[in-house]
Every structure is written in structure tokens, then in C-alpha cells.
C-alpha positions as CSV (number, residue, x, y, z in Angstrom):
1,X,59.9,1.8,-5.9
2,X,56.2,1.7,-6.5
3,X,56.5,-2.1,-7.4
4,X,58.2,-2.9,-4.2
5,X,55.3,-0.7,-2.4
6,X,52.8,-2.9,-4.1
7,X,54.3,-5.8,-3.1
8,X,54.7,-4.6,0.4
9,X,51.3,-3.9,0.9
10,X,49.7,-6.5,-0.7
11,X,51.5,-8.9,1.9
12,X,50.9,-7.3,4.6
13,X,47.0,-7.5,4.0
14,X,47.3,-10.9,2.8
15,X,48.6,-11.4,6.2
16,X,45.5,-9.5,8.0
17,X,43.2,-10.4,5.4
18,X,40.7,-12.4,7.2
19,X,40.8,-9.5,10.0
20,X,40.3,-6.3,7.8
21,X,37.7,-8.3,5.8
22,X,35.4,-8.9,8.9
23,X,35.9,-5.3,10.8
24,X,35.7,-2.8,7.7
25,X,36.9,0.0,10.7
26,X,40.4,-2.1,11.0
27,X,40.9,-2.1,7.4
28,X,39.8,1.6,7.2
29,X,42.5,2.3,10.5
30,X,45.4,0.6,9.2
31,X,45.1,1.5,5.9
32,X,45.8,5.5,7.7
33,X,48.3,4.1,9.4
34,X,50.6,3.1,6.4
35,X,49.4,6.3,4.7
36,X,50.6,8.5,7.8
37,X,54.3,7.0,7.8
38,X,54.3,7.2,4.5
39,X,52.9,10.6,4.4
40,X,55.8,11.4,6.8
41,X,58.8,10.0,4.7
42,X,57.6,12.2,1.9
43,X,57.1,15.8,3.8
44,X,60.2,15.0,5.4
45,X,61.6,15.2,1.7
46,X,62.8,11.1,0.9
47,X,64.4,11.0,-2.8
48,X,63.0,7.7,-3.1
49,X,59.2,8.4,-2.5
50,X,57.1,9.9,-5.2
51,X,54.8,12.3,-3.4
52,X,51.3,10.5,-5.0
53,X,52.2,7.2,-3.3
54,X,50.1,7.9,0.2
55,X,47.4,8.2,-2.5
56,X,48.4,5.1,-4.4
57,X,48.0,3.5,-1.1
58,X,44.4,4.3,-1.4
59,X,43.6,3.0,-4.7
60,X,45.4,-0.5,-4.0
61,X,43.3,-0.7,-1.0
62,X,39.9,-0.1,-2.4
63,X,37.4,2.6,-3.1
64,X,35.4,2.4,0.1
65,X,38.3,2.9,2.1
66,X,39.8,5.9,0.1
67,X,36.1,7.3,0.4
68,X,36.0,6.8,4.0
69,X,39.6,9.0,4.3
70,X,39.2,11.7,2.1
71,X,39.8,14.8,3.2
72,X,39.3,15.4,6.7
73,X,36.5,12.8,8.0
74,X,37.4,11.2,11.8
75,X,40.0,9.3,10.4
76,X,42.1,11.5,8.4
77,X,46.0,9.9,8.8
78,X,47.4,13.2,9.2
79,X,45.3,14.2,11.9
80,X,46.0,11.3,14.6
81,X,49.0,10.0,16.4
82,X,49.5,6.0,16.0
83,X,47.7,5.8,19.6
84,X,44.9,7.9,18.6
85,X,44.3,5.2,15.4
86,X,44.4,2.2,18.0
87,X,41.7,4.1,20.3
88,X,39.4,4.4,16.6
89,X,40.6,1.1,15.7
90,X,39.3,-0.3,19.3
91,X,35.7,1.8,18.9
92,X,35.0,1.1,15.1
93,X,35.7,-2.7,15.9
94,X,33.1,-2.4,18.9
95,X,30.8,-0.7,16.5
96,X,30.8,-3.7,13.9
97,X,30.4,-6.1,16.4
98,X,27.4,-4.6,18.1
99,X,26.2,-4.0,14.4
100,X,26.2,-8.1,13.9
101,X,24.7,-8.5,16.8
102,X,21.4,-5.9,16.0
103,X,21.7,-7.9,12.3
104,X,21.3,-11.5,14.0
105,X,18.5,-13.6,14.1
106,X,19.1,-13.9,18.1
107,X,16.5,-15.6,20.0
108,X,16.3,-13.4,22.9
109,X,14.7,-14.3,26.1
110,X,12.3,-11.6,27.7
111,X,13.9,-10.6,31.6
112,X,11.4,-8.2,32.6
113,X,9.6,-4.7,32.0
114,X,11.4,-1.3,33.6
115,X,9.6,1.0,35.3
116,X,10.5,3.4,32.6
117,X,8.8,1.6,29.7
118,X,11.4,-0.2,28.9
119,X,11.9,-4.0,28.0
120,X,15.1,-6.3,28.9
121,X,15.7,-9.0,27.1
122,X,18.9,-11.6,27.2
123,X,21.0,-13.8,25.1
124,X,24.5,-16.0,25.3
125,X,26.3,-15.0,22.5
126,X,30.3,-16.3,21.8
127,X,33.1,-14.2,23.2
128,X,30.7,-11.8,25.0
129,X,29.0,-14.2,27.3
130,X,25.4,-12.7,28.7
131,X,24.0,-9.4,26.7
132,X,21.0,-8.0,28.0
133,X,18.8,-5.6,25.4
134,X,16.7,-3.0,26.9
135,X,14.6,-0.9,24.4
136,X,12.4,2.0,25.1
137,X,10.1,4.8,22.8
138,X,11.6,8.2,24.3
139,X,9.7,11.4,23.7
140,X,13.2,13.0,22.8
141,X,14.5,13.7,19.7
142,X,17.6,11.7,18.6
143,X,20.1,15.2,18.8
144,X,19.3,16.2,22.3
145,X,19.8,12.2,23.3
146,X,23.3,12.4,21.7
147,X,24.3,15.3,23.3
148,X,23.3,14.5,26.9
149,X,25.3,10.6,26.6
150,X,28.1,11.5,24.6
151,X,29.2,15.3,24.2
152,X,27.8,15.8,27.9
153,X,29.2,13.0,29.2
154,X,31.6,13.9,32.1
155,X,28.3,16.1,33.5
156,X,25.9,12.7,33.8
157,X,26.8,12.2,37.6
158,X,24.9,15.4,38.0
159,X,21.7,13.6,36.6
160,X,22.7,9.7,37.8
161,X,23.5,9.3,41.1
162,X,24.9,5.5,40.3
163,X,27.9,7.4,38.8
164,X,30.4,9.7,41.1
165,X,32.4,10.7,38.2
166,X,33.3,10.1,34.5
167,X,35.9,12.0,33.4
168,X,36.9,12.3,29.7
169,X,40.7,11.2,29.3
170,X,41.7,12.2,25.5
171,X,39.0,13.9,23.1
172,X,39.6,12.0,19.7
173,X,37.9,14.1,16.5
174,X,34.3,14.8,17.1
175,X,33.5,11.0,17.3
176,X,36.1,9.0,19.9
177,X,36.3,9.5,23.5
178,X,38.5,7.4,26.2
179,X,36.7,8.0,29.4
180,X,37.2,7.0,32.9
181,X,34.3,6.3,35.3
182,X,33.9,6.0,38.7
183,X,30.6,4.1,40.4
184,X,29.3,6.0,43.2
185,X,29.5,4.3,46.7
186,X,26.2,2.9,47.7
187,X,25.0,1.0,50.7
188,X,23.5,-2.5,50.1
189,X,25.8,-2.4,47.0
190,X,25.8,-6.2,46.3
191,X,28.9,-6.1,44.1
192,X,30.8,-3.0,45.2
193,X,32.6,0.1,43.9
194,X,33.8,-0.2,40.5
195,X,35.6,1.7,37.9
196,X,35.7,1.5,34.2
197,X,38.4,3.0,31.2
198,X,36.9,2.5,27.8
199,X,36.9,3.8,24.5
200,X,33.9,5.3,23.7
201,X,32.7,5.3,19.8
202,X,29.7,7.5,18.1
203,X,28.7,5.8,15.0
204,X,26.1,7.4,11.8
205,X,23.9,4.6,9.8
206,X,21.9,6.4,7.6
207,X,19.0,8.4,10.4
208,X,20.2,6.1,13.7
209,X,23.0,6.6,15.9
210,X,25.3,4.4,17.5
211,X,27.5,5.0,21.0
212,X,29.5,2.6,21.7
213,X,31.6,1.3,24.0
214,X,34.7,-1.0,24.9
215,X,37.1,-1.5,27.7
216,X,40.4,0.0,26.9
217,X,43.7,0.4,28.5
218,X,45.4,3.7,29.4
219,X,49.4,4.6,31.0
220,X,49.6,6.0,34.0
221,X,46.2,5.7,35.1
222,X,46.2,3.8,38.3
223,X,43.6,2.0,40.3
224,X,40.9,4.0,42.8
225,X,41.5,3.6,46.0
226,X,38.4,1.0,47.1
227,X,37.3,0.4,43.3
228,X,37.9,-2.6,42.0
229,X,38.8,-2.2,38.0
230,X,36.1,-3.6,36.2
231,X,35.0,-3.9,32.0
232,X,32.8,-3.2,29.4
233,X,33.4,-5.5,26.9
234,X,30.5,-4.1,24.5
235,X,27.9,-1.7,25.0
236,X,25.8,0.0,22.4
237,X,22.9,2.6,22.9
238,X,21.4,3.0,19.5
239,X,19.0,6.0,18.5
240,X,16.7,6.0,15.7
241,X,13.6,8.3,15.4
242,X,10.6,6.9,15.5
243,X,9.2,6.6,12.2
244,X,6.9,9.8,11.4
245,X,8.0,11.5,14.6
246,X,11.3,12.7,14.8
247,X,10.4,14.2,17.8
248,X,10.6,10.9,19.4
249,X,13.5,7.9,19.8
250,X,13.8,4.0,19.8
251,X,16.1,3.9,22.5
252,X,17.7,0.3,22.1
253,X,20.6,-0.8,24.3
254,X,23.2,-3.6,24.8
255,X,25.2,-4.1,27.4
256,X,27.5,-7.1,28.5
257,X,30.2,-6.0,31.0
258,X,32.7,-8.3,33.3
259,X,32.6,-6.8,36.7
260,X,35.8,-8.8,37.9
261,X,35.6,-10.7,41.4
262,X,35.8,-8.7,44.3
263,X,38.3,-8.8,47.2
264,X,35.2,-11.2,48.9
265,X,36.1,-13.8,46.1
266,X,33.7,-14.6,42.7
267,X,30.3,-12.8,42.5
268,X,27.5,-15.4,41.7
269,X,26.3,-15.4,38.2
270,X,22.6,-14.4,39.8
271,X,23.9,-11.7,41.1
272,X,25.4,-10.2,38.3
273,X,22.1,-11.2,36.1
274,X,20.5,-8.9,38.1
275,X,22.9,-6.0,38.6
276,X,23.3,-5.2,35.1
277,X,19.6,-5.4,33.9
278,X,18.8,-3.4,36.8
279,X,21.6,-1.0,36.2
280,X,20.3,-0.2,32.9
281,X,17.0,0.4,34.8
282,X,18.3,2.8,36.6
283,X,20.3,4.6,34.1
284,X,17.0,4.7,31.9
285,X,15.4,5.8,35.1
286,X,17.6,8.9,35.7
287,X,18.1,9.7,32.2
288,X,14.1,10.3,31.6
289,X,13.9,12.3,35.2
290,X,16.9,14.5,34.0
291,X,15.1,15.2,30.4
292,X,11.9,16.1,32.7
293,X,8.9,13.9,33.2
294,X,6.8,15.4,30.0
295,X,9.4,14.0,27.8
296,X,9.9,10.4,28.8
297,X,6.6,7.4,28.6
């Protein structure tokens, strides 16, 4: 009965309340998740389910999360498989939590200027550990950026030689990638061959974009022979024209990862402050050579 529904529902998000209330994307995700079973029971023809109940779901719920899933947007519950709503789930929940940290008063500590322009700064924050910022001003407008590091993105070993491959796993809507990549081999490498499986996330706040990224998990998958399984646990490119000239992009970036210890044993926390900044350096590096020299500062 609708009054046993109610009920139902209401306890379950009294139960996840404090969890759906700080990561909007979780709420939005699960709430498509009840609506898809339900959806189910009622196509498959149940006596006892009125067919208006997936929508009462909605209404109970809330209005932002009803307009988030109506009709067809990236998280339409009729669309997705219950492992395709985890892999959202996993990249909206990455997006909000790189969206508190561009919201915080941080005090960031400057690390130094790229050769591309671009300034790194640092900051400890909880449950992430060191996140380094780089930002850049990119003569590129924010569409052509978006399609080279997301909807290109199994073709950017051709333009970075850091990466030897990044192959796209599952293709979730137009916004939700899982992705596995593969560091090149280099000599003088001070931390080694590494490879990463993540969910990756693109994310629309009124003229910027957001591309996430979070380590994920993925059956069978197994490890690369001489890579040692490494993760992202939040990265964020953000693009926002620059203010009267769309032309050009505010290319802000953060990145905290957890390269794992090699077979040699732990990797010195020096080491790894400098990999990473330096990684972004050379991703920032590559990217501007790829889009051509007139295009980058």
C-alpha cells in the first residue's frame, strides 16, 4: 500500500539521512535506484503496485531530486543497471567533494611556477591527505578543452608521452566514464610504473566545467604485469571561460593520488611531493604542445 511505501521510504532515508544530506548526487542516485525496482515490479504487471508510485517516490523525496530525474537526464532509473548507478553515485560524490574544497577558505601554500604558466599550490586537507592546485589561463576555449580530456580520452597517449594507454572500460550516458590507465615506462622513473581504474565524472555549474575523477574498482580486471596498482583518490580539472573571452579558459586543477609502495618498500613523502606537482607539469606541458603553441601562454 502507498502508506506502507511511505513508511518504507521514509526509514530508509532516515537511516542515510546524514549521507544523502551532504552528497546531493547520493540522494539523487538512490533515490533512482528505489524508483528502478519499483519501476520494475509495476511493468512486470504486480496487482499490488499502483502504476504512479515510482512517481510518488519523487514527490516524497523532494523537488530537486524529481527535477534532476525527469525524463531522460544522466540519471534516468530506467536507463542504468544497479552498477551503472554505483559508478554515478562514486563520480557525483567526487564532484561534491572537490566542489567543497574550491568553496573553502583553504590556506594554500604556493609550490612553484610551471613552465607552462601555471601555478601549484598545496594544502593538507582531512581524508585526502596532500592536494596540490595548479591553475593556468589557456588560450582555448572551454569546448575544445572538454573534448580533448574527456570525450578524447583513450587518444591522450598520442599527445602525453607519461601515459602508454588509457583505455575506456564502460561508457556511462554522455557524462560517466570508468577508465583504465597505464603510465608509460620511463627511465629515472623515481616511483615506477603505475596503473590506475577510476570513475571518471563531467560535471555542468552554470558556464564552468567539472572532470572529475576517483579510484574505482572493476571484476575481472587484473593487475599489469610490472605496474603496481595505484589511486586517485580525487582529481578535478575545472574549466571556466575567462571572463569577456570565451575564447580563453581558467584551467584550475586538483589532484591528490596514493601511489601505493612499491616492491622497493615505502616511497618517501619528498618524493612523492614532487612527482605529482611535477606530473601535473607535464601533463599541462603536453596538453598546450598538442593544442599547438599559438594557443597555450
Amino acid at each position: 500500500s502507498c502508506a506502507m511505501l511511505r513508511a518504507t521510504v521514509k526509514l530508509c532515508c532516515g537511516i542515510a539521512h546524514d549521507h544523502l544530506r551532504r552528497l546531493p548526487g547520493l540522494k539523487i542516485t538512490a533515490v533512482a535506484a528505489i524508483q528502478k525496482d519499483v519501476r520494475g515490479l509495476v511493468v512486470r504487471g504486480s496487482r499490488r503496485l499502483h502504476s504512479k508510485i515510482p512517481h510518488y517516490i519523487q514527490r516524497l523525496m523532494g523537488k530537486e531530486t524529481a527535477a534532476c530525474l525527469e525524463p531522460a537526464g544522466d540519471v534516468s532509473p530506467s536507463q542504468f543497471s544497479s552498477v551503472d548507478l554505483f559508478y554515478i553515485t562514486q563520480g557525483e560524490t567526487a564532484l561534491q567533494r572537490a566542489l567543497s574544497i574550491l568553496q573553502q577558505h583553504t590556506s594554500w601554500q604556493a609550490e612553484t611556477m610551471l613552465d607552462a604558466g601555471a601555478a601549484v599550490s598545496s594544502a593538507t586537507l582531512p581524508g585526502l591527505g596532500k592536494v596540490f592546485r595548479a591553475e593556468v589561463v589557456l588560450a582555448v576555449p572551454v569546448a575544445r578543452l572538454h573534448r580533448e580530456l574527456f570525450e578524447r580520452i583513450e587518444q591522450m597517449p598520442q599527445w602525453n608521452p607519461t601515459l602508454g594507454q588509457v583505455k575506456v572500460l564502460q561508457r556511462i550516458g554522455t557524462d560517466t566514464l570508468v577508465t583504465h590507465e597505464v603510465t608509460a615506462p620511463s627511465p629515472g622513473n623515481l616511483v615506477g610504473q603505475r596503473d590506475f581504474v577510476s570513475v571518471r565524472h563531467c560535471g555542468r555549474r552554470e558556464t564552468a566545467v567539472y572532470l572529475v575523477g576517483t579510484a574505482t574498482h572493476v571484476e575481472p580486471l587484473p593487475l599489469q604485469e610490472g605496474c603496481i596498482r595505484a589511486e586517485s583518490r580525487l582529481s578535478c580539472i575545472v574549466l571556466q571561460p575567462l571572463a569577456g573571452d570565451p575564447g580563453r579558459t581558467r584551467f584550475t586543477w586538483l589532484l591528490s593520488m596514493d601511489l601505493k609502495a612499491s616492491a622497493a618498500g615505502w616511497i618517501p613523502t619528498s618524493i612523492i611531493n614532487r612527482v605529482l606537482p611535477q606530473s601535473q607539469a607535464d601533463f599541462i606541458k603536453h596538453l598546450c604542445r598538442h593544442l599547438s603553441a599559438t594557443a597555450c601562454p
